[in-house]
C-alpha angles and dihedrals in degrees: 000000000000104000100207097056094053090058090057093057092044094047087046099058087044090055089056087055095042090053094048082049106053079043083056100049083037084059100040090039087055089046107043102004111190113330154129091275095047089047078055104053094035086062090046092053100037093060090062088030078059097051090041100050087047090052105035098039099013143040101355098049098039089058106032093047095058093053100040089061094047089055087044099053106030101028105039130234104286082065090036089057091048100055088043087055100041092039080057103050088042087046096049092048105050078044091057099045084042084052098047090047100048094052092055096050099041092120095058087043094061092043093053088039102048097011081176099059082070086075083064108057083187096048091038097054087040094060086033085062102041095045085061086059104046095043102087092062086077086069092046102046099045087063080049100056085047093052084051092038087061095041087050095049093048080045096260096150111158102053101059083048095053088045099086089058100077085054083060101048083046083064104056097038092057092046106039092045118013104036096096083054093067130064116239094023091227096067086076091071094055090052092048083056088061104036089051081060098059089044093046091059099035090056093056096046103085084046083056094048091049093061092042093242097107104144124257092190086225103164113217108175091188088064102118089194094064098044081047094059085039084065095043086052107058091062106038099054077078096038095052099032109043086120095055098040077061093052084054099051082043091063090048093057088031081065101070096042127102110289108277100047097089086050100041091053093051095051084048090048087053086051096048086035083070105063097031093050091038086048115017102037092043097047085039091044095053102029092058101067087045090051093049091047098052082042096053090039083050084234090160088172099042081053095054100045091049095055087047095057088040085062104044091048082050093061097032086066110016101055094056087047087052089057102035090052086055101050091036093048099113099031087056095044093049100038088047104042122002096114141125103324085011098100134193094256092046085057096057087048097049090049088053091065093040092060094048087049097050089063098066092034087106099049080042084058105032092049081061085064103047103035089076097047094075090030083059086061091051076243108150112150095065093062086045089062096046091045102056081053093048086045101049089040090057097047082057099051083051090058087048106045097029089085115048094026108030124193081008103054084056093052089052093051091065099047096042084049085050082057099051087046090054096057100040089054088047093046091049094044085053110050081048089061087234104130111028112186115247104222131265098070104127088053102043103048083043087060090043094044086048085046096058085039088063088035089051095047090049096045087051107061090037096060103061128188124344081232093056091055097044092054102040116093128257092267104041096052092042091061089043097057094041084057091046097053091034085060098040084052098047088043097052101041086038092063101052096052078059093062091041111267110140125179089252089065089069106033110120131192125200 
């Protein structure tokens, strides 16, 4: 299997969801712009989005995958089939009794999750209402992350990757047509939440089917592999999803600050989400089942080489994306969402947080890429550790940068946080002796660091002024902003073919 190309499927399918989902906050942005109602949606959808990013692209995949493939390559697929079926009865039991119980204490969640939102009856017992509602996706979508956890692991890329679209379309669909049906309007967002659920894991089933390992939910408590996973679970839920348990703490401070915040950090975590989902969960995605398997095979120096090539391809294309989010800041928020109920002011808030986002993009993405490579190991112990430290670090930084630079200084924290992550997973994988650097480092981040000064330039005086962009018209600035990133990108690929990178240096076959 060529690596590379298979990130570029991955991140190609990614890119069709990322897209749907910039159409879908450009739609909700146009119809109820930043409000009370939207602040109360976003924390109604953050508390299950939470849930959901711990257990699709956290704890649950990084310690069922590895398992799964051990099982896979060293037990045979009549055991394989059984701990798919009896991971999935256990699973679906511990989501229902999470759902049920979330529903019912919606009220104490919301005052735990947005603690300020009490002060608003209106805005409390809204968010109270539409969290009921959202709550169940969690259900829905963790089924889901165990039917993508077993295609991945069969190296069935691209359906998990195409799956969030689906969540997307269901959207746009609840918004454009079927928002006057609902009272408040707003309500129609949370159902499409739930509705996008049901769609998501019906979609994977007939996959499922095609490789036999559809689940039959068949609960055996004496299965040592799924108590195994259970353990793996607890952890990891720390050592994975420090950056989200800081999202959620955000939106804690976010609360108390002036209406809007809640709303601007979410459309700059859509901007940042782009390049980490498009980079980070595809490399991380990919990378995992191939780790497993070298760490299962005993295969030190395939290991090695694989997380090597995971982290060249991550600042190849995440530090150009860092700088070109910055610079691009206020082109992007206007030509995404300053529409309708989007105003200019909204714009200049949202930018701030998309700049303090843009300087931990790289840690947000690296930590995609390291991560695994002690989940691979079935180490968790190691990313808890660094975690709590990452967690506490970051809570810090909120307490800092909250009050000179608000909703900003919040945005910054995490990815500052996402930095000092970064570091603390490369440090570890190195004194074990884990990941050991091919040569040729020094040379080859200096050509990449020469390649986003030219980009940066270019994009620069490309951009023009932030006036220019907020008075221009949806088309035009549409087309502006395709040629601007169209020329950052030539440039900097450009560039490096100049200094003699060419695509066959980072293919990569497991």
């Amino acid at each position: 299997m060529n690596l590379l190309k298979t990130l570029a499927t991955v991140s190609g399918m990614t890119l069709i969801s990322r897209i749907l989902g910039f159409v879908r906050d450009v739609v909700i942005a146009r119809i109820f712009g930043a409000s009370l109602a939207t602040d109360a949606f976003f924390v109604a959808f953050k508390i299950p989005n939470l849930l959901r990013r711990l257990f699709a692209e956290g704890a649950f995949s990084q310690a069922f995958v590895p398992i799964l493939a051990e099982y896979r390559s060293q037990r045979g697929e009549r055991e394989t089939r059984l701990l798919v079926d009896h991971v999935a009865a256990m699973l679906a039991i511990a989501l229902f009794v999470v759902t049920v119980l979330g529903i019912v204490a919606a009220p104490a969640i919301i005052y735990v999750g947005a603690p300020g939102f009490a002060a608003i009856p209106e805005k409390f017992d809204l968010t109270v209402s539409l969290l009921r509602i959202t709550f169940p996706y969690i259900l829905f979508i963790s089924l889901v992350a165990l039917a993508g956890g077993i295609l991945n692991t069969y190296s069935r890329f691209s359906v998990p990757a195409l799956t969030p679209v689906l969540l997307n379309l269901s959207f746009i669909v609840f918004a454009l047509w079927l928002a006057p049906y609902f009272d408040p309007p707003v309500a129609a967002l949370a159902w499409a939440v739930f509705a996008g659920g049901v769609l998501q894991l019906a979609f994977q089933v007939p996959f499922l089917a095609r490789l036999k390992l559809l689940p039959r939910f068949t609960l055996d408590l004496k299965d040592s592999g799924v108590w195994r996973i259970v353990r793996q679970m607890g952890p990891a839920v720390f050592g994975v999803s420090v950056g989200q348990i800081s999202l959620l703490i955000n939106m804690v401070f976010a609360s108390f600050l002036v209406t809007g915040s809640v709303s601007w950090l979410y459309y700059a975590d859509r901007l940042m989400e782009f390049p980490a989902g498009l980079l980070g969960v595809a490399l991380g995605t990919i990378l995992l089942p191939s780790l497993s398997r070298y760490h299962a095979a005993r295969s030190l120096s395939e290991y090695s080489q694989l997380l090597d090539w995971g982290l060249r391809m991550t600042l190849l294309l995440a530090m150009p994306a860092a700088a070109a989010l910055a610079l691009l800041a206020v082109p992007l928020t206007a030509t995404l969402f300053q529409y309708g109920a989007f105003s200019a002011s909204d714009v200049f808030a949202t930018r701030d947080a998309v700049v303090a986002y843009s300087v931990g993009l790289i840690g947000l993405i690296v930590v995609k890429v390291l991560a695994p490579g002690f989940y691979a190991r079935q180490d968790i112990k190691t990313p808890v550790r660094i975690g709590i430290v990452t967690l506490v670090g970051t809570q810090v930084m909120n307490l800092i940068l909250i009050w000179p630079l608000k909703h900003a200084g919040l945005a910054l924290a995490i990815g500052l946080g996402a930095c000092l992550n970064a570091v603390l997973l490369y440090r570890g994988l190195r004194r074990r002796g884990i990941y050991q650097p091919l040569p040729g480092w020094p040379i080859f981040l200096l050509k990449i660091l020469l390649a986003i000064y030219v980009m940066t330039a270019v994009l620069w005086l490309a951009t023009g002024s932030s006036a220019e962009w907020l008075a221009s018209g949806a088309l035009e600035r549409a087309l502006r902003l395709s040629w601007v990133v169209i020329a950052g990108a030539a440039t900097y690929f450009g560039t490096l073919w100049v200094l003699g990178f060419r695509p066959a240096d980072f293919a990569k076959r497991v």
